[in-house]
N, C-alpha and C positions, 0 to 999 in steps of 0.2 A: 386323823387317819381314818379314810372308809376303805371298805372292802373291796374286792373287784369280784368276788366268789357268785357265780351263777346262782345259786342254793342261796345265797346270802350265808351271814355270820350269825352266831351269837355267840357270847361269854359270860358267865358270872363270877366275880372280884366278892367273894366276904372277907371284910375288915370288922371285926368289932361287932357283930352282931347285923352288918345289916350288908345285905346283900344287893349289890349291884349287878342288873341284868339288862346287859346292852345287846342288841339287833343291829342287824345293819344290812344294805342290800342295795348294789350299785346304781337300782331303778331308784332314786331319791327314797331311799329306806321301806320301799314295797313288800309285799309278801308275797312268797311263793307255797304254793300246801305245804312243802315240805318244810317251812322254816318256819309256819304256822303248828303244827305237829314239833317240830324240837323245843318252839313256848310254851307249848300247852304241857309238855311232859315236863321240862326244868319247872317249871309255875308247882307241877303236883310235888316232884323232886322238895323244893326247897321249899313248901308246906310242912313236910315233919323231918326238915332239918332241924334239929335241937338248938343249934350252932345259929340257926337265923333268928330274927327278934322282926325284922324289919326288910323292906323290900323297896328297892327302887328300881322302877321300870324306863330306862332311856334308849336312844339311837344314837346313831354313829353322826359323827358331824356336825356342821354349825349351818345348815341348809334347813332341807324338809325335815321334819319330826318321824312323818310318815305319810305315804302317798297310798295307803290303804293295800286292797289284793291283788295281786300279778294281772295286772291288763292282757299278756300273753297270754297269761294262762285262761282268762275270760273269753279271749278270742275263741281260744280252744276246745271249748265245750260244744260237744256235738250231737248230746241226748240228753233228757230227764234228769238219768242217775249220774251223771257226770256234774251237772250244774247242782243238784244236791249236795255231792260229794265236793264240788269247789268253796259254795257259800255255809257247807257246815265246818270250814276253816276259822273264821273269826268266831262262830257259836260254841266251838271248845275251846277256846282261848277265853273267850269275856266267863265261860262256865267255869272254869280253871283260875280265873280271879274272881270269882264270884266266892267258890269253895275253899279258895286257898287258905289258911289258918292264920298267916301272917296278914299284916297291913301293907298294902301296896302303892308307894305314894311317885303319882308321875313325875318326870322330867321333861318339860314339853316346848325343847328349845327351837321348832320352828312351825312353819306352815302344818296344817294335816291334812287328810281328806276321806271321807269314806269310811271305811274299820279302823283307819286311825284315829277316828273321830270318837268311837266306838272301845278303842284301846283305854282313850284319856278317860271316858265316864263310866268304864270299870276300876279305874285306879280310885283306891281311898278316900286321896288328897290326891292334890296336883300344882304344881308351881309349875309357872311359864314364864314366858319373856316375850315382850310387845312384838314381837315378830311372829308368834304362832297362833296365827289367824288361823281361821277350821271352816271347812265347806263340805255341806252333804250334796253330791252333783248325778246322784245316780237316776234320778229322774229324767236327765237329761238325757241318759240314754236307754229308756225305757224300762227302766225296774227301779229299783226304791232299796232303804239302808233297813228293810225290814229285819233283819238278824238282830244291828245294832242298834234298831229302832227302843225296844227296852231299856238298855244300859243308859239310852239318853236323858229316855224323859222321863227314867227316875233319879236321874242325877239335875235336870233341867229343866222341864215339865213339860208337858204338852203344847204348850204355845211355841216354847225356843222349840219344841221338835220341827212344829209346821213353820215355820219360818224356816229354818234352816233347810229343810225338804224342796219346799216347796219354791224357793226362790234359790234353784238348783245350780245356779251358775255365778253366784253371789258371796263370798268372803266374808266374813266375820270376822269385826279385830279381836285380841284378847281382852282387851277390857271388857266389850259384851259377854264374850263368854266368860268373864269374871262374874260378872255381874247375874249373869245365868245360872251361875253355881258349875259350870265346869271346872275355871280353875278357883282356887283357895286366894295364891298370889302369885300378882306378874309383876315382873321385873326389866329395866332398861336393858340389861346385858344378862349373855351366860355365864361370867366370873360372879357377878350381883348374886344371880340364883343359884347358881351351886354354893357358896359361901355360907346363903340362908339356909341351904338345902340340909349340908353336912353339919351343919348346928341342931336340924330340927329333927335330923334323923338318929342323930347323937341322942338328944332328948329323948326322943322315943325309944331306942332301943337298950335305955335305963328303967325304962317301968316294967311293973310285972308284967310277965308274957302270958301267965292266965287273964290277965283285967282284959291284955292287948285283943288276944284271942277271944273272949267272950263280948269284945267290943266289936269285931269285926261281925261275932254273928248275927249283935243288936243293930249292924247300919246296914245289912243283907236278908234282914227280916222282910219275908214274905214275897221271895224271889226264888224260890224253890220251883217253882211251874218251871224255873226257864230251863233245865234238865232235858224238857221238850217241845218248852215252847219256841227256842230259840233254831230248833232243828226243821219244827215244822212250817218256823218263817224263811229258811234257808230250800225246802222245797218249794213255795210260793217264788220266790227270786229263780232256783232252776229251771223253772217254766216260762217263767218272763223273758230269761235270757236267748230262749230258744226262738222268741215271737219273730213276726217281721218286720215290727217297728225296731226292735232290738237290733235284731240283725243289720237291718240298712246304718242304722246311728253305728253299733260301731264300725262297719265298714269307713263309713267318713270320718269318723274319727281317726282310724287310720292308715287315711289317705292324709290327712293333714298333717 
């Protein structure tokens, strides 16, 4: 079942300690500010829920995982502080799992792109399914995943960054980004990984939730800069979007 809601959806399901928290948005799982802003609050929300142990981050459907930030709303920026205010969308969100207290382990059952890309290497862990391929394509149209550029290449290092960057129009299967350290494990089907999923999250949200939590803050050591580092890669991006390289790519982009 996906959404049809303009705003897109979200919900969170606690079962047993671990909470599932699903998105969803008719653009193949996109994001619009404002359903970037209802994550980043449930994210703080279910931080000192008592009741939580554990956290699973997925999308709606057996398609895209996530098609990154509102293209619409890209188009739509038409000063400085606008594109600011658009690209520090995913910089409170990846800061908001960066901070969160619980462990946030992804669900990455398809394609990604951009800040989804950006989603999956602020998660914990992460399981996929051979199907969710990942591509950084914003070079392409003149600006760069500088926001989410942190999240990655501390999850994957500097080389998967420029690769991925830099050969902008180019798809990665999961097995590379297994192999990168994005995902943990990938799996032939979405029944396969959810099966594994809800066993490992069982696991986990049996162990102490002090070890849990004082573990989260040993694998986010010495990411504390990103508070503002990650704001003042998202003014870098609001200025690029305004260029006239920018401008012309996305006109043709959509025109096609």
């Amino acid at each position: 079942m996906t959404t049809n809601r303009e705003n897109g959806s979200l919900y969170t399901e606690i079962t047993n300690g671990v909470a599932s928290l699903e998105f969803g948005h008719p653009a193949s799982n996109s994001f619009p500010g404002v359903l970037l802003d209802r994550l980043e609050k449930e994210l703080d929300k279910l931080s000192e829920d008592n009741a939580v142990k554990v956290i699973i981050l997925k999308s709606e459907g057996e398609k895209a995982f996530c098609a990154g930030a509102s293209f619409d709303e890209l188009l739509a920026v038409e000063n400085i502080e606008q594109g600011r205010h658009f690209f520090s969308g995913f910089a409170k969100v990846i800061n908001a799992m960066r901070s969160c207290k619980k462990l946030i382990i992804g669900r990455i059952h398809g394609k990604t792109v951009g800040g989804g890309v950006g989603l999956a290497a602020a998660c914990d862990y992460c399981f996929a399914t051979e199907k969710a391929a990942i591509k950084l394509s914003e070079l392409s149209i003149g600006i760069g995943p500088f926001v989410i550029a942190p999240a990655i290449e501390r999850k994957m290092g500097v080389a998967a960054l420029a690769e991925l960057t830099l050969a902008a129009q180019v798809w990665k299967n999961a097995y590379w980004a297994q192999e990168k350290g994005l995902y943990a494990r990938v799996f032939e089907s979405i029944p396969e990984m959810d099966k594994e999923l809800e066993y490992f999250t069982a696991q986990l949200s049996g162990y102490n939730p002090e070890a849990l939590a004082e573990m989260k803050k040993v694998l986010w050591s010495g990411t504390e800069n990103w508070e503002h580092l990650l704001y003042e890669r998202a003014a870098v991006s609001g200025e690029l979007v305004l260029s006239e390289f920018t401008k012309n790519a996305l006109s043709k982009f959509k025109k096609e």
